[in-house]
PDB file as gemmi writes it, atoms N, CA and C in Angstrom:
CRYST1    1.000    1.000    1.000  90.00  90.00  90.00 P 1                      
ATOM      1  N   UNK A   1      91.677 114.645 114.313  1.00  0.00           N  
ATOM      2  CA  UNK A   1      93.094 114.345 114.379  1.00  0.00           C  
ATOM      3  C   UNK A   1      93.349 113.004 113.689  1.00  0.00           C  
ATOM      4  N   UNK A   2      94.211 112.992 112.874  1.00  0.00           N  
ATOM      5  CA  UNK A   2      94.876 112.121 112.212  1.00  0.00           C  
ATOM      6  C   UNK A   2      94.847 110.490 113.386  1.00  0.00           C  
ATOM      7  N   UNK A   3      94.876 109.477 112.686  1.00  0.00           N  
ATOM      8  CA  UNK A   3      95.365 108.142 113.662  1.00  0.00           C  
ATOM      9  C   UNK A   3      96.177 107.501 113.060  1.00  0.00           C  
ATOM     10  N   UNK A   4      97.344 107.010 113.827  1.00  0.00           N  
ATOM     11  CA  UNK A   4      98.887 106.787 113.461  1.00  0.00           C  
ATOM     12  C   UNK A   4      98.944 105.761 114.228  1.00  0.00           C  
ATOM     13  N   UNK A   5      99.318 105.164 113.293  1.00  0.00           N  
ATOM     14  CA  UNK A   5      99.073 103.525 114.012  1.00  0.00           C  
ATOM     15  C   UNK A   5     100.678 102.726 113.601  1.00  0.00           C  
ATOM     16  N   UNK A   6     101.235 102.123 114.727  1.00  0.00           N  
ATOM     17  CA  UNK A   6     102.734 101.274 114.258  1.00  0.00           C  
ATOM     18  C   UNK A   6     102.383 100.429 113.523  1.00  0.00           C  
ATOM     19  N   UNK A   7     102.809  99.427 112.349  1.00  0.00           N  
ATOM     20  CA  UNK A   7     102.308  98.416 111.584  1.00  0.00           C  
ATOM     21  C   UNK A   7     103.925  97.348 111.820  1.00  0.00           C  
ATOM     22  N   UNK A   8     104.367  97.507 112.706  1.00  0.00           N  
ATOM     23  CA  UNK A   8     105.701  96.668 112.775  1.00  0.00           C  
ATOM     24  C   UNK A   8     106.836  97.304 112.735  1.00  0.00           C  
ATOM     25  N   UNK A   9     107.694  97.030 113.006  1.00  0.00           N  
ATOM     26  CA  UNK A   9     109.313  97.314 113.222  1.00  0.00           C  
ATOM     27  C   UNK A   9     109.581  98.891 113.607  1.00  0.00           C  
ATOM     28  N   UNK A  10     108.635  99.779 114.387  1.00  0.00           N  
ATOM     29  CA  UNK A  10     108.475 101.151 114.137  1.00  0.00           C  
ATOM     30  C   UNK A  10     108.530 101.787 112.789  1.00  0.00           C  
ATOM     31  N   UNK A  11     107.221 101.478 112.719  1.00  0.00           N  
ATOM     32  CA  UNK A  11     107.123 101.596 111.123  1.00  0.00           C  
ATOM     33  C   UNK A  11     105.675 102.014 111.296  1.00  0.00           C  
ATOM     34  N   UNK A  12     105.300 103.578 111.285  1.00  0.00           N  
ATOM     35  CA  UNK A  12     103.632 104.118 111.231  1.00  0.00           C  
ATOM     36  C   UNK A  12     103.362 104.499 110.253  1.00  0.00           C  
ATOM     37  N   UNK A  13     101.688 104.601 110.005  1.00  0.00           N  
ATOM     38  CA  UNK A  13     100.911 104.978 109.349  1.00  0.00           C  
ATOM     39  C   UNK A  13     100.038 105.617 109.692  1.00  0.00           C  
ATOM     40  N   UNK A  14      99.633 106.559 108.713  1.00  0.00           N  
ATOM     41  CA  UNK A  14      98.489 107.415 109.187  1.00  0.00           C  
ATOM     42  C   UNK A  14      97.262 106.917 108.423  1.00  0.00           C  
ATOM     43  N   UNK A  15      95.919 106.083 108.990  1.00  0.00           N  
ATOM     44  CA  UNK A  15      95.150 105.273 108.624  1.00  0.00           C  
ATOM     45  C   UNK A  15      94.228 105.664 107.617  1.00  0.00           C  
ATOM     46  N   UNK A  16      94.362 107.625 107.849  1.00  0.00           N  
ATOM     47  CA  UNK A  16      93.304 108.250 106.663  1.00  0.00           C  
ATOM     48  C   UNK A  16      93.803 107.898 105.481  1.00  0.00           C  
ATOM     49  N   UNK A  17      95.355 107.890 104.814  1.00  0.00           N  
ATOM     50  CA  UNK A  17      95.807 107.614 104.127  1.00  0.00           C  
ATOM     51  C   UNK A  17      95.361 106.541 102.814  1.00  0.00           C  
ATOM     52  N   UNK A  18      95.141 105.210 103.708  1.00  0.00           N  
ATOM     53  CA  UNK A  18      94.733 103.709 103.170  1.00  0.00           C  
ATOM     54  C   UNK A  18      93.509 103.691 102.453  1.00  0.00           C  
ATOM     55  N   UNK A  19      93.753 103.435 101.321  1.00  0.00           N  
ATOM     56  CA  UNK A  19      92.670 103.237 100.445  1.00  0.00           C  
ATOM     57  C   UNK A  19      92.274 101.772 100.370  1.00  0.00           C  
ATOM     58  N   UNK A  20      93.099 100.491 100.267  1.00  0.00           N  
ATOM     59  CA  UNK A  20      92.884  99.028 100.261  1.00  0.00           C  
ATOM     60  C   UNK A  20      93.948  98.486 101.135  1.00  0.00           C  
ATOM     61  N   UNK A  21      94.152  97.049 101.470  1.00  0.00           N  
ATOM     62  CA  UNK A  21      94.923  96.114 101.998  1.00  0.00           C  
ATOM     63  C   UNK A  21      94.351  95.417 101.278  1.00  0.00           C  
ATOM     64  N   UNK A  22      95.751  94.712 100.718  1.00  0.00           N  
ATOM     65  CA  UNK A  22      95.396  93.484  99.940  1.00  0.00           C  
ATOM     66  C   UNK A  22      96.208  92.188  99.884  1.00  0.00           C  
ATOM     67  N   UNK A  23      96.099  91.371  99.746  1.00  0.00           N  
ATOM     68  CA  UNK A  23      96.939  90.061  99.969  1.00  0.00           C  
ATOM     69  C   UNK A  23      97.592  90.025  98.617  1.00  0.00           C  
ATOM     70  N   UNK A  24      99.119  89.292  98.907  1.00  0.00           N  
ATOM     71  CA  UNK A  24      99.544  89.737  98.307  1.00  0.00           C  
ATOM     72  C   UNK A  24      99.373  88.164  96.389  1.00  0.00           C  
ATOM     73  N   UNK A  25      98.632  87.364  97.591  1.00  0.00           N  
ATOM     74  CA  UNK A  25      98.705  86.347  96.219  1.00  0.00           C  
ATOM     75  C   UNK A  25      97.710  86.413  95.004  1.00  0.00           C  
ATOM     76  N   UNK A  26      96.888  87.506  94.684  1.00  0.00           N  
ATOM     77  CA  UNK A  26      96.140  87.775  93.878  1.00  0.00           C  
ATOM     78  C   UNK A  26      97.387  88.076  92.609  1.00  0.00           C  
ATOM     79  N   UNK A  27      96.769  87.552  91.466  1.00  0.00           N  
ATOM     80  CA  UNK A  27      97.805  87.972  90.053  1.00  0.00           C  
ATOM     81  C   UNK A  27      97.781  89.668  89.711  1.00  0.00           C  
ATOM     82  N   UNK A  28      96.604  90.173  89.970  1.00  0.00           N  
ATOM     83  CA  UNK A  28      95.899  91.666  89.642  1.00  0.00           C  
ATOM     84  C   UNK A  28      97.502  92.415  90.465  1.00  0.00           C  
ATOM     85  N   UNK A  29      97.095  91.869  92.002  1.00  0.00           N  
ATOM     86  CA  UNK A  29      97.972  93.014  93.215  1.00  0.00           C  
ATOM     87  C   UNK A  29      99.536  92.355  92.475  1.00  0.00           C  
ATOM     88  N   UNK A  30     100.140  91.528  92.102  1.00  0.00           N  
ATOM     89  CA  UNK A  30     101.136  91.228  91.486  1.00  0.00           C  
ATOM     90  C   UNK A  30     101.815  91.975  90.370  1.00  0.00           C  
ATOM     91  N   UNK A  31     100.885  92.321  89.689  1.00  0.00           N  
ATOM     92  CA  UNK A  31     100.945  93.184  88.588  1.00  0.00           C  
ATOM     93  C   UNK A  31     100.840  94.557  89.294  1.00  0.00           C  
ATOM     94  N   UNK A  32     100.335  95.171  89.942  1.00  0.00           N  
ATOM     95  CA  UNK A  32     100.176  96.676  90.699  1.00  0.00           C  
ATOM     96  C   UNK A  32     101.333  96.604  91.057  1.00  0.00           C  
ATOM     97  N   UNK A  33     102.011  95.353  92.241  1.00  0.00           N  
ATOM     98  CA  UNK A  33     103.500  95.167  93.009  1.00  0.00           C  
ATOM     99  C   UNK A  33     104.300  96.231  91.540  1.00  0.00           C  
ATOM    100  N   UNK A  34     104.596  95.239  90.477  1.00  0.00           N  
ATOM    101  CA  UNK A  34     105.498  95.317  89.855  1.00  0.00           C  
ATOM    102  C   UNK A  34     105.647  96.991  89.028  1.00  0.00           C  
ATOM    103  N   UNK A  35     104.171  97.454  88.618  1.00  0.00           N  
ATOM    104  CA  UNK A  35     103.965  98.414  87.945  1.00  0.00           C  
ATOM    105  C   UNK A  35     104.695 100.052  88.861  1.00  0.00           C  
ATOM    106  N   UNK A  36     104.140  99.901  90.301  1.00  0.00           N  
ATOM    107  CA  UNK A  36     104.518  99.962  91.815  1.00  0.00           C  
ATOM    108  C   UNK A  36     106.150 100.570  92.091  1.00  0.00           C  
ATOM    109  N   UNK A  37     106.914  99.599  91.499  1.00  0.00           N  
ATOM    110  CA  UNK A  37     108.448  99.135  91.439  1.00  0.00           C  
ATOM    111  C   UNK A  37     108.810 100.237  90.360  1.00  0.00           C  
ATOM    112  N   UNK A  38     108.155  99.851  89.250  1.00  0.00           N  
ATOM    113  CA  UNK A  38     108.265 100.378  88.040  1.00  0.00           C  
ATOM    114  C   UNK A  38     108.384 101.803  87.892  1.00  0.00           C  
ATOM    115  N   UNK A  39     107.478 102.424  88.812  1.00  0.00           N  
ATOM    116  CA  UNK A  39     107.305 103.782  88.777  1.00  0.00           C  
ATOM    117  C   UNK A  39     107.946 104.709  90.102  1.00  0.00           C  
ATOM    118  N   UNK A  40     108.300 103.884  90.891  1.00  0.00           N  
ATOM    119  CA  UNK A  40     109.111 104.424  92.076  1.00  0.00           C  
ATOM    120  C   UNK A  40     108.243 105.080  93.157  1.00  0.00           C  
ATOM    121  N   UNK A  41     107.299 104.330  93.316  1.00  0.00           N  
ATOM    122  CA  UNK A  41     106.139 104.640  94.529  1.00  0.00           C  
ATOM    123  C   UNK A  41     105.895 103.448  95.637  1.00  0.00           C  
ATOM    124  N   UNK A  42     107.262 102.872  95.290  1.00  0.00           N  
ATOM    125  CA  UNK A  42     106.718 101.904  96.672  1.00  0.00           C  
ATOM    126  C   UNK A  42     107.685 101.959  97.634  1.00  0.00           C  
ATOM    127  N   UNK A  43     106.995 101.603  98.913  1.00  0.00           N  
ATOM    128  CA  UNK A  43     107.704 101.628 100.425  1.00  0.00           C  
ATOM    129  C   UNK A  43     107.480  99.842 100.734  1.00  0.00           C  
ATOM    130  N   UNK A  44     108.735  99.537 101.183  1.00  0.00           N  
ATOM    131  CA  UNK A  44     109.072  98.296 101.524  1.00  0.00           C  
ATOM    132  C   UNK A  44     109.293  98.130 102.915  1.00  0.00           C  
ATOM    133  N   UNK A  45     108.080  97.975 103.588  1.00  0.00           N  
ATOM    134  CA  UNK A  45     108.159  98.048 104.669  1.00  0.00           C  
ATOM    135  C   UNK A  45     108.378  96.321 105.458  1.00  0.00           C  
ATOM    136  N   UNK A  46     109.068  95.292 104.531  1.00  0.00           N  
ATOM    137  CA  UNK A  46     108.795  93.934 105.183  1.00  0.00           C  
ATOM    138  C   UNK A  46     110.282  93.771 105.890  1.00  0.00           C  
ATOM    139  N   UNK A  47     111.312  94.561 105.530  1.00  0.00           N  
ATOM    140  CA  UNK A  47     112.411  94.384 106.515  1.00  0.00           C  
ATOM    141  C   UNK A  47     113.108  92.904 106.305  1.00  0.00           C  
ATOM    142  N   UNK A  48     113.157  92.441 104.665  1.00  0.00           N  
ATOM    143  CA  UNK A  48     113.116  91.151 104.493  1.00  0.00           C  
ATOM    144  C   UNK A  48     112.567  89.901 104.949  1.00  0.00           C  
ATOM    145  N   UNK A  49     111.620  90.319 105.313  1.00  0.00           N  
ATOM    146  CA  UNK A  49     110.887  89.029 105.584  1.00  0.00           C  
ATOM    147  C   UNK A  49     109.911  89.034 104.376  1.00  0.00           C  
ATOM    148  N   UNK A  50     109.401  88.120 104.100  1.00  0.00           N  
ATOM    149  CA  UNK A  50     108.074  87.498 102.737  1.00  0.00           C  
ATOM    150  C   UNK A  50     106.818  88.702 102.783  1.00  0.00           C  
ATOM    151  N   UNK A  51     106.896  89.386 101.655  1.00  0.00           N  
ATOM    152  CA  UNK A  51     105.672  89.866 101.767  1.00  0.00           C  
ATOM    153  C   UNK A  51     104.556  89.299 101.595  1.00  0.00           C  
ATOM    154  N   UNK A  52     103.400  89.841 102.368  1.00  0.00           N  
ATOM    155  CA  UNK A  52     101.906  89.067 102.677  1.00  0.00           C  
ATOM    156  C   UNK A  52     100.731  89.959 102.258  1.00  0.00           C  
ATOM    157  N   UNK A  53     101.014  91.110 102.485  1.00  0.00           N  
ATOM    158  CA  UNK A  53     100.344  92.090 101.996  1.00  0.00           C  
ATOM    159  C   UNK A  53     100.601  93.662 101.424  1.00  0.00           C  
ATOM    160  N   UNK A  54     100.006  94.296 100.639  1.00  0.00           N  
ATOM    161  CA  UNK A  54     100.006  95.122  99.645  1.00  0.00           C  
ATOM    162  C   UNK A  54      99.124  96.788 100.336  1.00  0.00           C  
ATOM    163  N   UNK A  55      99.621  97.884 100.814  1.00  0.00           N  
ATOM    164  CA  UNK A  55      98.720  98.633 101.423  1.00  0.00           C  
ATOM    165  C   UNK A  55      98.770  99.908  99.987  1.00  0.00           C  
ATOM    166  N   UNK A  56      97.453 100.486  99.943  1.00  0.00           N  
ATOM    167  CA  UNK A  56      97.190 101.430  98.835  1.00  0.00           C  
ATOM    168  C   UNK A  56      97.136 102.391  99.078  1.00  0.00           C  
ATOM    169  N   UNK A  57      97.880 103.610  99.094  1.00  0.00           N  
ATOM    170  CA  UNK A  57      97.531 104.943  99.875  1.00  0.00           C  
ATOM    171  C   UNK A  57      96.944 105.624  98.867  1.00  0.00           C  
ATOM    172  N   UNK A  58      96.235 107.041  99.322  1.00  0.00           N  
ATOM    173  CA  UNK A  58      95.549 108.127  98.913  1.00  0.00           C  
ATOM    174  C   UNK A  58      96.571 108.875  97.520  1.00  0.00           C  
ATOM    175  N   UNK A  59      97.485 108.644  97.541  1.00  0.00           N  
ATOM    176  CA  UNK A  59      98.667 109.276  96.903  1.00  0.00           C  
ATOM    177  C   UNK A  59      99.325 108.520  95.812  1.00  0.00           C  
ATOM    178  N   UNK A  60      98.931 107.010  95.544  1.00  0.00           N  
ATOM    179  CA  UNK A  60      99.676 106.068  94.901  1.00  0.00           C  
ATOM    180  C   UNK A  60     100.043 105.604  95.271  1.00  0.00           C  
ATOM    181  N   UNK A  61     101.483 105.835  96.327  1.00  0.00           N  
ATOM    182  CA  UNK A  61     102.025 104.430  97.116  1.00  0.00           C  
ATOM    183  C   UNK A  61     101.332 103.336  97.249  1.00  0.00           C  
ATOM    184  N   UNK A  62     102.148 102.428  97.017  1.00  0.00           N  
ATOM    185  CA  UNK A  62     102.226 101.059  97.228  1.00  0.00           C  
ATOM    186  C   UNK A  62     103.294 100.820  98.209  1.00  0.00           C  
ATOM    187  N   UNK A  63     102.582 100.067  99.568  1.00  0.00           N  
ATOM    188  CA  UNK A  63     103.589  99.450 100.721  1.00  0.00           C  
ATOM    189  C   UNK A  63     103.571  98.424 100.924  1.00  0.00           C  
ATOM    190  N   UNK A  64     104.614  96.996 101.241  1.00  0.00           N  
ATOM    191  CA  UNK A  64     104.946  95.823 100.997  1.00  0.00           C  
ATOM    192  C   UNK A  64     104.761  95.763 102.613  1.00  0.00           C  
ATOM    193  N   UNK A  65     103.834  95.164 103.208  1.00  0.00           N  
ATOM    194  CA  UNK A  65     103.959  94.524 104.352  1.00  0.00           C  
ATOM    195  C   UNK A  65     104.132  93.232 104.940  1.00  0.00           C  
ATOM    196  N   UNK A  66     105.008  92.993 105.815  1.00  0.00           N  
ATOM    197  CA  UNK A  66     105.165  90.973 106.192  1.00  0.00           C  
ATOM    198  C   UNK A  66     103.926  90.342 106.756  1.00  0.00           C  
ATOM    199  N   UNK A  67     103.797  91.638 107.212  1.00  0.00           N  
ATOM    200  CA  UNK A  67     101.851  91.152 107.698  1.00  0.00           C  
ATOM    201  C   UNK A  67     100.934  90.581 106.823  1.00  0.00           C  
ATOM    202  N   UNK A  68     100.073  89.803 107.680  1.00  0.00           N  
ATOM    203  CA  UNK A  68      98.734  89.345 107.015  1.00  0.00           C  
ATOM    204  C   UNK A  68      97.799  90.277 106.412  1.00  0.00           C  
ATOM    205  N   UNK A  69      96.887  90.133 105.726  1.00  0.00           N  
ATOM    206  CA  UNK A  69      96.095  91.612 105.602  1.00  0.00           C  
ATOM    207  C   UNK A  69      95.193  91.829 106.762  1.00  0.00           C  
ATOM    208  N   UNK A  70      94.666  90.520 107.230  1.00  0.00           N  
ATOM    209  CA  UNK A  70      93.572  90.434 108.905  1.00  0.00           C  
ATOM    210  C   UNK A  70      94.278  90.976 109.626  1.00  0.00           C  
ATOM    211  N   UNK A  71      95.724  90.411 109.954  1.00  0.00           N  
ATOM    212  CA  UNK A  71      96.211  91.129 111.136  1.00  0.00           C  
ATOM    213  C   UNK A  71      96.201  92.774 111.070  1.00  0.00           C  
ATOM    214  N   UNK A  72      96.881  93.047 109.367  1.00  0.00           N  
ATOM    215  CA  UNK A  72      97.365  94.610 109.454  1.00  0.00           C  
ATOM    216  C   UNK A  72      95.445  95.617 109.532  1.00  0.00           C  
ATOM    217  N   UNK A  73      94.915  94.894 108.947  1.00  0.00           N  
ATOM    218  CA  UNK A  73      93.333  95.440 109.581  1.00  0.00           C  
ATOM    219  C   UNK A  73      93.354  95.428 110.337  1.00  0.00           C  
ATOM    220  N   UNK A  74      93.011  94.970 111.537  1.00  0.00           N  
ATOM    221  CA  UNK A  74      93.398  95.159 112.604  1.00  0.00           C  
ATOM    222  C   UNK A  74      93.640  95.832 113.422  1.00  0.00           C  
ATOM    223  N   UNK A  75      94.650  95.785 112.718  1.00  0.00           N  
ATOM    224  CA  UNK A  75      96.129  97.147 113.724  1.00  0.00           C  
ATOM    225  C   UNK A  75      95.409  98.404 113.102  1.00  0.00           C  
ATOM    226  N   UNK A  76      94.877  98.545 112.024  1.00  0.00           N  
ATOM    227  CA  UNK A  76      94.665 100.113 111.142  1.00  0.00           C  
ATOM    228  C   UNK A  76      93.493 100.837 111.648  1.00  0.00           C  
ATOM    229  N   UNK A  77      92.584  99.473 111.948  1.00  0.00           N  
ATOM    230  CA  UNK A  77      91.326 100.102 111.987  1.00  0.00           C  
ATOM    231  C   UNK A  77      90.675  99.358 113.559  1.00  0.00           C  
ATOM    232  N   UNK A  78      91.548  99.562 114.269  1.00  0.00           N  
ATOM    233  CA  UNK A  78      91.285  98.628 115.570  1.00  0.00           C  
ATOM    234  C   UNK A  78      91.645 100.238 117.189  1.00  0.00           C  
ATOM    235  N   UNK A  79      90.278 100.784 117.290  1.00  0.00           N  
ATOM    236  CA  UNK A  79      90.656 101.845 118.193  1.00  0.00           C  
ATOM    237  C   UNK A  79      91.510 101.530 119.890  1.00  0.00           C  
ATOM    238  N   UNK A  80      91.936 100.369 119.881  1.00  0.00           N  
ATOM    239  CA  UNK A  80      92.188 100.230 121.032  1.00  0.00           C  
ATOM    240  C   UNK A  80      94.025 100.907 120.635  1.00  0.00           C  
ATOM    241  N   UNK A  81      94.361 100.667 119.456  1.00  0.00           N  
ATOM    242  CA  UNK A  81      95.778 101.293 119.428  1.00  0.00           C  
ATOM    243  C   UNK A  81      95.560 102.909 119.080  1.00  0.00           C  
ATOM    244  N   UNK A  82      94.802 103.631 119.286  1.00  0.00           N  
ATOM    245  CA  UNK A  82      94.531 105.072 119.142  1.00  0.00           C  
ATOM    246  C   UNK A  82      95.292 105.751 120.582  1.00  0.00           C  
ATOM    247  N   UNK A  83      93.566 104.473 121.538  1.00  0.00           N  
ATOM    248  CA  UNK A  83      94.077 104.911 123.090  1.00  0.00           C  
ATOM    249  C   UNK A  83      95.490 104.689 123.295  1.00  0.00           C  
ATOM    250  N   UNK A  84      96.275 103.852 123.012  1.00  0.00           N  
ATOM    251  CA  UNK A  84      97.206 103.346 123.328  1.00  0.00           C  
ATOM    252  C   UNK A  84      98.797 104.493 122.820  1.00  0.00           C  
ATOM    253  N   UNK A  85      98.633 104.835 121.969  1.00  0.00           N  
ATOM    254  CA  UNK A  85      99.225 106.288 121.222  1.00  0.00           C  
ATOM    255  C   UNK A  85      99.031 107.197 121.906  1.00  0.00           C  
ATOM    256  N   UNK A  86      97.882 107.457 122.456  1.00  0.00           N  
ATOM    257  CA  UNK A  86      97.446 108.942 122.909  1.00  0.00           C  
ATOM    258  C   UNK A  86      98.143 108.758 124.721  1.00  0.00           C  
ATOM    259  N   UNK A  87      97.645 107.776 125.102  1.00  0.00           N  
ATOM    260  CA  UNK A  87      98.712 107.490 126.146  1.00  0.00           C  
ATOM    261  C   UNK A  87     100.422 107.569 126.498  1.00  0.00           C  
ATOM    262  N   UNK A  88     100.853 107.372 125.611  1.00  0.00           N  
ATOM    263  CA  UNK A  88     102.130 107.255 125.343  1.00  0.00           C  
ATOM    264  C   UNK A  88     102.684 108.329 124.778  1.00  0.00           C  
ATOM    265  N   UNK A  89     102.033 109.519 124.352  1.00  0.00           N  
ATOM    266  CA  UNK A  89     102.289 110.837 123.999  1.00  0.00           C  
ATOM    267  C   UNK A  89     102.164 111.548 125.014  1.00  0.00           C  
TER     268      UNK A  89                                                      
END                                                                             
């Protein structure tokens, strides 16, 4: 079964998805941001706040998160929010 994890503002993900997290001050992920924009594959998930990090899905998307990349690791790959889902379902 899939793991669906909130990443902020009710805002989930499904973790098989994620190919990288990346910060967003590298020049490389700057250039992906923009290319990203360019091609109409990105999800802006920072809700105006500063983006911090860059998530890579299986599919192309590119997602703009306010999160750190430690924290949003974390949250993605951290099984205590699995239990915590499966509870609440």
């Amino acid at each position: 079964m899939p793991k669906i994890v909130n990443i902020g503002f009710d805002s989930f993900i499904i973790t098989d998805r994620i190919l990288a997290v990346l910060p967003i001050e590298n020049s490389i992920v700057k250039r992906l941001k923009q290319h990203g924009i360019e091609s109409g594959k990105t999800v802006n998930l920072t809700f105006g706040k500063r983006t911090r990090s860059v998530l890579i899905t299986d599919s192309g998307h590119i997602m703009f998160s306010f999160l750190p990349p430690e924290k949003l690791i974390g949250k993605l790959f951290n099984d205590e929010n699995e239990d915590k889902i499966n509870r609440e379902v």
